[in-house]
PASEBA-1860 file (N, C-alpha, C; in nm, 3 decimals):
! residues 230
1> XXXXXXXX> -4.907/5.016/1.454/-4.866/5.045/1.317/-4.853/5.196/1.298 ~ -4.772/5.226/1.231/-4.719/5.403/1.209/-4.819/5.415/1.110 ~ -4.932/5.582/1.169/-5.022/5.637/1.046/-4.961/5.659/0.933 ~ -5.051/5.649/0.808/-4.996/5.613/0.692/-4.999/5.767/0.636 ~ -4.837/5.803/0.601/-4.854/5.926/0.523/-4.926/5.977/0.433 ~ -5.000/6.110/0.448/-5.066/6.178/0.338/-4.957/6.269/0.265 ~ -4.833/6.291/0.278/-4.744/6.349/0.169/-4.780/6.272/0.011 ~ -4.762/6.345/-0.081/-4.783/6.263/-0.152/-4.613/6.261/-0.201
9> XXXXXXXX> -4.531/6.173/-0.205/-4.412/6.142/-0.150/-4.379/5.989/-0.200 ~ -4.299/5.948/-0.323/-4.278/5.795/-0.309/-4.261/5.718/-0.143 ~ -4.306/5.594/-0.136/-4.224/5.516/-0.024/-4.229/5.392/-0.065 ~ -4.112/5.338/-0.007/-4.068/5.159/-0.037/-4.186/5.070/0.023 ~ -4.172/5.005/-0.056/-4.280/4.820/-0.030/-4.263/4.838/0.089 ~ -4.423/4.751/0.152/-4.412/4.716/0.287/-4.418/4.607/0.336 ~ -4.283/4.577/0.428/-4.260/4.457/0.378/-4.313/4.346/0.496 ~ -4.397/4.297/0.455/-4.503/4.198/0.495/-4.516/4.044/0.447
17> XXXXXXXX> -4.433/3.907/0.539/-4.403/3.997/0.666/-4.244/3.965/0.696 ~ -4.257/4.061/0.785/-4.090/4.112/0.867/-4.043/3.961/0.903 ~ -3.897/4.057/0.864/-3.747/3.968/0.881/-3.823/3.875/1.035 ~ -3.771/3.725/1.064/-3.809/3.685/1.206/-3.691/3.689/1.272 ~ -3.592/3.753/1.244/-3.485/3.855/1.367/-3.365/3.730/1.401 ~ -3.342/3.626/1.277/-3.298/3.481/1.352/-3.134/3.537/1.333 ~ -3.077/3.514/1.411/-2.923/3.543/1.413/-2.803/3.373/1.425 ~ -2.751/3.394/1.320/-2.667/3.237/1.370/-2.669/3.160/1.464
25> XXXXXXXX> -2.696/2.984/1.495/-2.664/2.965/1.611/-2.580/2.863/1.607 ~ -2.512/2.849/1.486/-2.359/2.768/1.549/-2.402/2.607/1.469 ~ -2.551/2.584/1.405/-2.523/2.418/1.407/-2.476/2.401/1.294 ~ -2.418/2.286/1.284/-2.348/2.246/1.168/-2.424/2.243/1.051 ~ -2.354/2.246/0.932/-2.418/2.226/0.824/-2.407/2.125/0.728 ~ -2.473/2.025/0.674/-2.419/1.955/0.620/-2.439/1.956/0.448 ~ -2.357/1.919/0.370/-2.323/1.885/0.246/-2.305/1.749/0.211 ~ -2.311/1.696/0.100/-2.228/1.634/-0.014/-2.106/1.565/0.040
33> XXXXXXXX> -2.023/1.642/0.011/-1.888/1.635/0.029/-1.858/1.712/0.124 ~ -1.920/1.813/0.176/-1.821/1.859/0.285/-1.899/1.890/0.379 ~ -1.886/1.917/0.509/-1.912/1.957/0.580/-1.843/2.135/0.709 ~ -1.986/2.200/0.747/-1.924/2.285/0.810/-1.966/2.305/0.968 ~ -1.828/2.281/1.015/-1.882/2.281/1.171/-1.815/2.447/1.205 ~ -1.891/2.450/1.322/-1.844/2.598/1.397/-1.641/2.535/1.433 ~ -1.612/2.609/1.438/-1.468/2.635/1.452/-1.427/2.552/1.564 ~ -1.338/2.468/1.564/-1.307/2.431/1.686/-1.127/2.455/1.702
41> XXXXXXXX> -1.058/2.504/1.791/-0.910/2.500/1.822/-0.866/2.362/1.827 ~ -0.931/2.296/1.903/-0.887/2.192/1.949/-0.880/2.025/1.843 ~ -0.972/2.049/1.772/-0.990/1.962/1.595/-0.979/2.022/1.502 ~ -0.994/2.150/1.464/-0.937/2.208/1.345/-0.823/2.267/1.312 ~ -0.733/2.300/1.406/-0.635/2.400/1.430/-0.482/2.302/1.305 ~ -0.451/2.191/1.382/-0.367/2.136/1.290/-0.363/2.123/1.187 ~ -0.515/2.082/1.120/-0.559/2.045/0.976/-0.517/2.179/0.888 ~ -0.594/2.282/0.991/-0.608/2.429/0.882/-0.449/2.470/0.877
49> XXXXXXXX> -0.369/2.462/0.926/-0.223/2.534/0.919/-0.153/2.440/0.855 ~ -0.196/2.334/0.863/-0.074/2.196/0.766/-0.150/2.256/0.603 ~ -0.277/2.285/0.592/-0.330/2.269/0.493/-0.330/2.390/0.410 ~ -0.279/2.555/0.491/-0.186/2.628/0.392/-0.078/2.640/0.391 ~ 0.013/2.514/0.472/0.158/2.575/0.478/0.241/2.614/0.347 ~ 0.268/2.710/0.349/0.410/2.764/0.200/0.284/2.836/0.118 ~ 0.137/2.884/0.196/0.123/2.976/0.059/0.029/3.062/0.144 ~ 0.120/3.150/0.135/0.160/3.291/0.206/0.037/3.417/0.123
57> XXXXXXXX> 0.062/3.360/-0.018/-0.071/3.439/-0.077/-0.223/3.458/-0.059 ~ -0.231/3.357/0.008/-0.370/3.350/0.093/-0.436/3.484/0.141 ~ -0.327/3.545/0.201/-0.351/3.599/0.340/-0.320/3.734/0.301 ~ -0.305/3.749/0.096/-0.282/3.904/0.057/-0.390/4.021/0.132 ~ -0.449/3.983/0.099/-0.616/4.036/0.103/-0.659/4.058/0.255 ~ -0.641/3.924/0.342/-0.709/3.910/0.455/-0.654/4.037/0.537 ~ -0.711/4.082/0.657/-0.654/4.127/0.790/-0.543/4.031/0.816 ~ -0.521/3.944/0.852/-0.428/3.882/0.977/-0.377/3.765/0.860
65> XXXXXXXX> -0.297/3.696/0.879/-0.227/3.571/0.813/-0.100/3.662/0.721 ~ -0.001/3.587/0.738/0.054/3.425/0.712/0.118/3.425/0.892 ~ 0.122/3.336/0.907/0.155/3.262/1.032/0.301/3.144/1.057 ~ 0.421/3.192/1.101/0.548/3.154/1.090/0.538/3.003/1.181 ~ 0.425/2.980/1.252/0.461/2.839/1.299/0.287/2.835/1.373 ~ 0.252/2.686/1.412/0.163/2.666/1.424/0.077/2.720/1.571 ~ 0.150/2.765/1.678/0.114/2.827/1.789/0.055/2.954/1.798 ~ 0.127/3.015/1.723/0.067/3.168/1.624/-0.102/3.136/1.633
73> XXXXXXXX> -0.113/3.058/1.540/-0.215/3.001/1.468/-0.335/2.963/1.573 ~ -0.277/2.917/1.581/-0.383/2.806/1.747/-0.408/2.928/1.811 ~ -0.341/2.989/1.845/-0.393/3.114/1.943/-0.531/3.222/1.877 ~ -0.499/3.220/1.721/-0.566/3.318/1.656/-0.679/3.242/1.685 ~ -0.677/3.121/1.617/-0.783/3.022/1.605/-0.934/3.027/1.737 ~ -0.818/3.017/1.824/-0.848/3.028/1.991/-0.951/3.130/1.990 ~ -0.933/3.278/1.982/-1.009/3.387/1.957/-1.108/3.371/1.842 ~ -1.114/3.323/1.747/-1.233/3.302/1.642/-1.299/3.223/1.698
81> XXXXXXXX> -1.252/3.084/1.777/-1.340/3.027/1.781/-1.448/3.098/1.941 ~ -1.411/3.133/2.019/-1.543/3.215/2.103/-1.568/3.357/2.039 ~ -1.551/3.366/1.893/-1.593/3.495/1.871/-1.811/3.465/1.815 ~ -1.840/3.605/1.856/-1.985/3.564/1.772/-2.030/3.699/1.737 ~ -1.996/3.725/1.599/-2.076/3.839/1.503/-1.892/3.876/1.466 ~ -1.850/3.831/1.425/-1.842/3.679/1.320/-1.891/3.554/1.424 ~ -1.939/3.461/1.318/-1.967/3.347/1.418/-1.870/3.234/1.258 ~ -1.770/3.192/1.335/-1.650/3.152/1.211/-1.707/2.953/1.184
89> XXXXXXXX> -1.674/2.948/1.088/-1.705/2.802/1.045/-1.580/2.744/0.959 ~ -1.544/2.574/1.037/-1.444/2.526/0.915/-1.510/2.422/0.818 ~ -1.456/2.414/0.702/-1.504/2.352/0.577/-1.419/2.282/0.578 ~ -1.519/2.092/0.642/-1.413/1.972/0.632/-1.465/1.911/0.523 ~ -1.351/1.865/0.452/-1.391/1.765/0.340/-1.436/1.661/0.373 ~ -1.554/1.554/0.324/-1.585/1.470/0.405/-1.508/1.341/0.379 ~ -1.469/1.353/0.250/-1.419/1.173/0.270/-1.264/1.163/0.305 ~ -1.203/1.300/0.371/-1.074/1.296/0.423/-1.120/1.355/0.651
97> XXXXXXXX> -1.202/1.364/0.645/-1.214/1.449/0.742/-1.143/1.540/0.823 ~ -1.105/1.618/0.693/-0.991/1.680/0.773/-1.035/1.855/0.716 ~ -1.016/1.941/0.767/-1.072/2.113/0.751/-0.929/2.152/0.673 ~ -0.979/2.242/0.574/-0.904/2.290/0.465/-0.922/2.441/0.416 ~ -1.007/2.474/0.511/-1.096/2.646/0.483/-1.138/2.673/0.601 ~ -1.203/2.810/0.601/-1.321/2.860/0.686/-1.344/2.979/0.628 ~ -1.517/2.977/0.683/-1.538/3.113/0.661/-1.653/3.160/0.739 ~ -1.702/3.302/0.743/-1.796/3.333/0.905/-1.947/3.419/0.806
105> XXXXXXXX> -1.997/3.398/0.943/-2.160/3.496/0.912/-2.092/3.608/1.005 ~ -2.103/3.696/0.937/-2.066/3.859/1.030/-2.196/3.955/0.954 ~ -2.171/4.046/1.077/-2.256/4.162/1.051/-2.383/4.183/1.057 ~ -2.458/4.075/1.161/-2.579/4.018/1.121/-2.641/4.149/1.189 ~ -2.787/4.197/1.090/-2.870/4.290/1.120/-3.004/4.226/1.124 ~ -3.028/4.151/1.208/-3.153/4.031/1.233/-3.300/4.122/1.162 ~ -3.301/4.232/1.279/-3.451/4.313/1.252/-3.447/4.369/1.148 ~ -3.334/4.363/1.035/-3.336/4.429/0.859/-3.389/4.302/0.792
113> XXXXXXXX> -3.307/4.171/0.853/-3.315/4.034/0.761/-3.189/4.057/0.648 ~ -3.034/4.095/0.751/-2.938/4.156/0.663/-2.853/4.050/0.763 ~ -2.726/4.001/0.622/-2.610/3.902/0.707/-2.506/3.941/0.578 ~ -2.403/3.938/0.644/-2.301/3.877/0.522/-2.234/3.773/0.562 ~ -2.184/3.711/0.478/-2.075/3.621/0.463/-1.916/3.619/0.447 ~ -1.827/3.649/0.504/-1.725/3.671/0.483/-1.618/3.548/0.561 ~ -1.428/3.654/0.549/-1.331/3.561/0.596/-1.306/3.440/0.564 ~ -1.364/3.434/0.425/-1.364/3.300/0.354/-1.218/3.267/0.262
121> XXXXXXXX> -1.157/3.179/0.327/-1.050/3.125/0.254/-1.039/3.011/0.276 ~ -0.959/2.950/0.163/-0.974/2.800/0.104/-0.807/2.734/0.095 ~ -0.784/2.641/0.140/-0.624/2.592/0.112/-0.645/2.570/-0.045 ~ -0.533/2.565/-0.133/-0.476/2.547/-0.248/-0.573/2.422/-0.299 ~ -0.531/2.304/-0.194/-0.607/2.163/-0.276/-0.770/2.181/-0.295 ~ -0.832/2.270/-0.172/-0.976/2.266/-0.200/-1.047/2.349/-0.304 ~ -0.950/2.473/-0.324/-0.984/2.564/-0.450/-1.051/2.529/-0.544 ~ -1.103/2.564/-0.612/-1.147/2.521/-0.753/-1.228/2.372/-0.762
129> XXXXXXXX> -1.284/2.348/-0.661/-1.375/2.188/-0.625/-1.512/2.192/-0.615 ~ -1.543/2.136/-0.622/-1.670/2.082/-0.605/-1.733/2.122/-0.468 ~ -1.639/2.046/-0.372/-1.671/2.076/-0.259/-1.631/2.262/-0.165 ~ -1.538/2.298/-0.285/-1.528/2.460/-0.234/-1.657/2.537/-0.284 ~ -1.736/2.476/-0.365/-1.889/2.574/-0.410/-1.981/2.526/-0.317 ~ -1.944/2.346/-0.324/-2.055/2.328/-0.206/-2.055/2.425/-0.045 ~ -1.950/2.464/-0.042/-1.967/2.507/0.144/-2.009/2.621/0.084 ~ -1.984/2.743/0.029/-2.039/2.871/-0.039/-2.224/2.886/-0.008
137> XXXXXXXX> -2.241/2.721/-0.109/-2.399/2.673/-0.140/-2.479/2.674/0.036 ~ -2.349/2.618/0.103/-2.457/2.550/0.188/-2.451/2.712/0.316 ~ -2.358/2.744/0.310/-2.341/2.908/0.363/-2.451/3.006/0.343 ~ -2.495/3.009/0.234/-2.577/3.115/0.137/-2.739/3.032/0.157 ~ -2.753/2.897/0.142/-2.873/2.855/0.148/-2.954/2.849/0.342 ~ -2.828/2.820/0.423/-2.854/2.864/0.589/-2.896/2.985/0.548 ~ -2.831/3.109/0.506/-2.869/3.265/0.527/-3.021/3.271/0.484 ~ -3.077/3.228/0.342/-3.212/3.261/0.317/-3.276/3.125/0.364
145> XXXXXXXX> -3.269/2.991/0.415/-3.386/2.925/0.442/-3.404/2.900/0.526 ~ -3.278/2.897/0.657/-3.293/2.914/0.768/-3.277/3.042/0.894 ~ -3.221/3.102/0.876/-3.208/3.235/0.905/-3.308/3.369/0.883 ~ -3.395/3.321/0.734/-3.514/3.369/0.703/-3.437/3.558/0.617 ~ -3.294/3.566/0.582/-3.293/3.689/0.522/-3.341/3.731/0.436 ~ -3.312/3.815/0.416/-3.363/3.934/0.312/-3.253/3.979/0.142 ~ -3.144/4.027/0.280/-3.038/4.081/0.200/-2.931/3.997/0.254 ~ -2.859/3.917/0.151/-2.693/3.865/0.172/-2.604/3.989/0.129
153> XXXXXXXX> -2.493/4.021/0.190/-2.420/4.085/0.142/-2.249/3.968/0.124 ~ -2.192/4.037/0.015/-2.028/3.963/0.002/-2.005/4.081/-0.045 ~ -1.858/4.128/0.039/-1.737/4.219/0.017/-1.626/4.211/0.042 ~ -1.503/4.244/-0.049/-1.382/4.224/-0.035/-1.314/4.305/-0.076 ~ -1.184/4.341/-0.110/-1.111/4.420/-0.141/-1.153/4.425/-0.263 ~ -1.116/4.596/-0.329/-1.149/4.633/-0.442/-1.054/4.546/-0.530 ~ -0.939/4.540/-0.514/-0.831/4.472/-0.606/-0.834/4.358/-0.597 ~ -0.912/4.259/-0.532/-0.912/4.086/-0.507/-1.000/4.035/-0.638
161> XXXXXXXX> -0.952/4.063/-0.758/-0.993/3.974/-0.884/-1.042/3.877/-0.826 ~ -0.962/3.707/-0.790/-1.030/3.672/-0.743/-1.150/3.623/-0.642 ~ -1.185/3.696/-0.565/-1.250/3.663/-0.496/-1.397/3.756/-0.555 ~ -1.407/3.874/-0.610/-1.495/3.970/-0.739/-1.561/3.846/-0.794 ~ -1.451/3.775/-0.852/-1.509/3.666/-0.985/-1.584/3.572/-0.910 ~ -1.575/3.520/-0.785/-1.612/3.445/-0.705/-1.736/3.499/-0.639 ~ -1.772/3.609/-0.672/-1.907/3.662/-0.586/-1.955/3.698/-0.674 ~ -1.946/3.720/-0.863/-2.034/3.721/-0.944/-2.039/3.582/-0.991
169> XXXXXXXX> -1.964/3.487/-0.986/-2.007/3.322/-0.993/-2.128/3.263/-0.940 ~ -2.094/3.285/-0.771/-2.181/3.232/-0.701/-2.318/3.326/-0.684 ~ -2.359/3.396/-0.753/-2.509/3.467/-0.802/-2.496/3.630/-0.743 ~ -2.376/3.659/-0.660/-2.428/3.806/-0.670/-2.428/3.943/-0.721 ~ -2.438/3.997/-0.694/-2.466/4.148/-0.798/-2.364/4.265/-0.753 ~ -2.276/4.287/-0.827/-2.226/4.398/-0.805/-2.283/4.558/-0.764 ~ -2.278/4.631/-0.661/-2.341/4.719/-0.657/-2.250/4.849/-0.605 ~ -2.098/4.860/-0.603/-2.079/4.936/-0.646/-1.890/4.947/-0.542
177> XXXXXXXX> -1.840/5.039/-0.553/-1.682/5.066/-0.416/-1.708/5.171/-0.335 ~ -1.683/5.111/-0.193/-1.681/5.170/-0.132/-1.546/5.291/-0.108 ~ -1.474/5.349/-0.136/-1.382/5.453/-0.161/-1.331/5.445/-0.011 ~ -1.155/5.405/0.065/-1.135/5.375/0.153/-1.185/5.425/0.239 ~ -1.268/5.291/0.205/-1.306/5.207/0.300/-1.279/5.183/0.466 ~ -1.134/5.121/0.467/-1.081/5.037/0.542/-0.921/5.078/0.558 ~ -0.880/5.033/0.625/-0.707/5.016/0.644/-0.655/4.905/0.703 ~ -0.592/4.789/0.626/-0.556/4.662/0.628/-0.431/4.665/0.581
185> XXXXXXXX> -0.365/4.605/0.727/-0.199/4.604/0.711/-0.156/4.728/0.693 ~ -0.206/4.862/0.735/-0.136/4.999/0.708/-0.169/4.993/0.574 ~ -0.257/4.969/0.466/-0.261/4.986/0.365/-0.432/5.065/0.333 ~ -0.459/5.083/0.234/-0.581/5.139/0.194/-0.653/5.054/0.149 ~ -0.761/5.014/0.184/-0.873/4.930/0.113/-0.956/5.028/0.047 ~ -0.989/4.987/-0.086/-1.144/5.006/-0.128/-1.210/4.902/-0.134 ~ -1.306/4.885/-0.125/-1.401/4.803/-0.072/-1.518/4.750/-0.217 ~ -1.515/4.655/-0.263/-1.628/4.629/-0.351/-1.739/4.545/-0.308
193> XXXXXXXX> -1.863/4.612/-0.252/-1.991/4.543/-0.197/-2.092/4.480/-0.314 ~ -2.112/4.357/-0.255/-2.184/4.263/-0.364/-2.282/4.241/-0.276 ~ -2.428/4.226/-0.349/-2.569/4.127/-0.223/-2.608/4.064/-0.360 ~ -2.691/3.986/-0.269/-2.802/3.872/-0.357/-2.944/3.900/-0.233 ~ -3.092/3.891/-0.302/-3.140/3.959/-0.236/-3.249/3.781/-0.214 ~ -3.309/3.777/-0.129/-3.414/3.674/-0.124/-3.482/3.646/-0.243 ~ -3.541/3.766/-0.312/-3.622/3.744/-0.434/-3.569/3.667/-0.570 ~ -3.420/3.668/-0.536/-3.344/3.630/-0.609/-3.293/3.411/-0.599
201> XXXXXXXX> -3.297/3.396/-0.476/-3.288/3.338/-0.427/-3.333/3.180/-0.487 ~ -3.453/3.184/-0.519/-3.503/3.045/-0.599/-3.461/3.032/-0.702 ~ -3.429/3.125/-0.770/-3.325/3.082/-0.940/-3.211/3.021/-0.877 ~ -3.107/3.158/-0.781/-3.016/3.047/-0.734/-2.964/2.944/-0.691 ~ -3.052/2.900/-0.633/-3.109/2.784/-0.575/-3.124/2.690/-0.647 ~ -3.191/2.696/-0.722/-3.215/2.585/-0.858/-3.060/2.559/-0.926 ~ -2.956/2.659/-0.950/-2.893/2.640/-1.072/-2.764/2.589/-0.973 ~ -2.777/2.645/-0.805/-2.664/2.552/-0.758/-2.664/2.386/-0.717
209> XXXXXXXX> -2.801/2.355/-0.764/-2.848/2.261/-0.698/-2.838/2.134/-0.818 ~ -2.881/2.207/-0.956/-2.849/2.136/-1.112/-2.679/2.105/-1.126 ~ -2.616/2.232/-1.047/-2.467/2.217/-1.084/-2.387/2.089/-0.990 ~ -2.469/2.044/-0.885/-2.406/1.946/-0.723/-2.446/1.837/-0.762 ~ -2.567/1.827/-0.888/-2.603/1.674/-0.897/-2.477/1.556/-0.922 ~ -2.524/1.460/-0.851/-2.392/1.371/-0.866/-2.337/1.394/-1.042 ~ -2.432/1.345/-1.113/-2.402/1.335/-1.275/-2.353/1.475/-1.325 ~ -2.330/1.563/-1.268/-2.246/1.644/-1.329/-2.116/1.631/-1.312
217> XXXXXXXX> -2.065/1.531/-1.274/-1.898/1.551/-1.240/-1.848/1.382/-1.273 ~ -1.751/1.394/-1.344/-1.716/1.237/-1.330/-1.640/1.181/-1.238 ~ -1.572/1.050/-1.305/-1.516/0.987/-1.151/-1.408/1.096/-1.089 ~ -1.357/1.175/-1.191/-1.239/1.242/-1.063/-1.284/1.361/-1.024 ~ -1.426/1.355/-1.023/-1.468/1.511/-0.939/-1.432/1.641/-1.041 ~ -1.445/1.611/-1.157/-1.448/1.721/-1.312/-1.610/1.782/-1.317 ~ -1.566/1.858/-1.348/-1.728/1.922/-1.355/-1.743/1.889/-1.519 ~ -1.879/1.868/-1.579/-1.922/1.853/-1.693/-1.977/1.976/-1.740
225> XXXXXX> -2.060/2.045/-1.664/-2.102/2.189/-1.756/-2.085/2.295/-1.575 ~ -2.093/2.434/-1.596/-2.029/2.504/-1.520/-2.107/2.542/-1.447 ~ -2.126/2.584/-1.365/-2.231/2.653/-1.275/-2.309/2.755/-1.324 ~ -2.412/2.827/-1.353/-2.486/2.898/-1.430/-2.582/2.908/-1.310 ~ -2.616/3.072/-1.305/-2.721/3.088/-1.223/-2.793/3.229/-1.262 ~ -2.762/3.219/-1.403/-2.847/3.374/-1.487/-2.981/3.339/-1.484
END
């Protein structure tokens, strides 16, 4: 243990006890309605490219996409799927079994108890569902109950309204832009970094968990009251 300073000097909590250093390992996750397996080329590849074909807007924001035919695709796919730090995941709906999204754990800083979540995009039909909060839920609940973090981070482009609204929805905290950032597509990113911190974690938890109950949604999958996690 490091002798304990006699400066008299603020210092941060000590944090007792330490992150247990767990870094992704790929198993599936299950949901409700959907499910998320690690990436596969070989079962996901068709689903995910039939399932944004003609919307090109997807891919404003992202690094890489839109994709002129499905080989493109498969190849990219190919490379995500043996990538790890991102370690990429697709979001299959379950009562179609077919993948309609993905999105990855990157950046993992095990010995901080630091991950983010990113590369998250959704085809058109899964948007706005039930089952597009559930994979978010079940993303965010791996990071603090199995993974054991600390700090989640979500960041995206400064100008991505939606996806901003989508990371103060799903519980996290704005904390501030990063000033370019980045350079995507020859263009300038600023960067807006969002976390949700562990301590935070059991409210969220509770209010995504009130919002998934079957009885909040009727027969056509309508939500009755909205997600709330103040």
């Amino acid at each position: 243990m490091p002798r304990p300073s006699k400066a008299n000097r603020p210092l941060g909590l000590i944090v007792d006890p330490l992150p247990p250093g767990s870094r992704p390992d790929m198993r599936p996750l299950h949901g409700r309605w959907v499910l998320l397996e690690p990436v596969s080329a070989e079962r996901h590849a068709m689903d995910l490219f039939a399932s944004v074909a003609g919307s090109d807007q997807l891919w404003t924001y992202m690094g890489y996409g839109p994709w002129d035919s499905s080989e493109p695709f498969e190849a990219w796919l190919r490379e995500r799927e043996a990538a790890r730090d991102p370690w990429f995941y697709a979001f299959v709906r379950r009562h179609r079994a077919q993948a309609c999204g993905m999105g990855a754990f990157m950046r993992c800083d095990a010995a901080n108890g630091v991950i983010e979540i990113g590369h998250i995009w959704m085809s058109p039909d899964l948007q706005k569902t039930r089952e597009a909060t559930e994979a978010i839920f079940l993303m965010i609940r791996h990071c603090f109950d199995d993974l054991g973090c600390r700090r989640l981070e979500w960041k995206c482009d400064a100008l991505n309204a939606p996806s901003r609204k989508a990371a103060e929805r799903f519980g996290f905290e704005f904390e501030g832009i990063f000033r370019q950032h980045m350079i995507v597509k020859g263009r300038n990113r600023d960067t807006a970094w969002y976390a949700m911190l562990d301590k935070d974690w059991h409210r969220v938890r509770a209010g995504f968990e009130a919002w998934l109950r079957l009885e909040n949604f009727d027969a056509k999958g309508h939500q009755k009251t909205k997600l709330h996690l103040a």
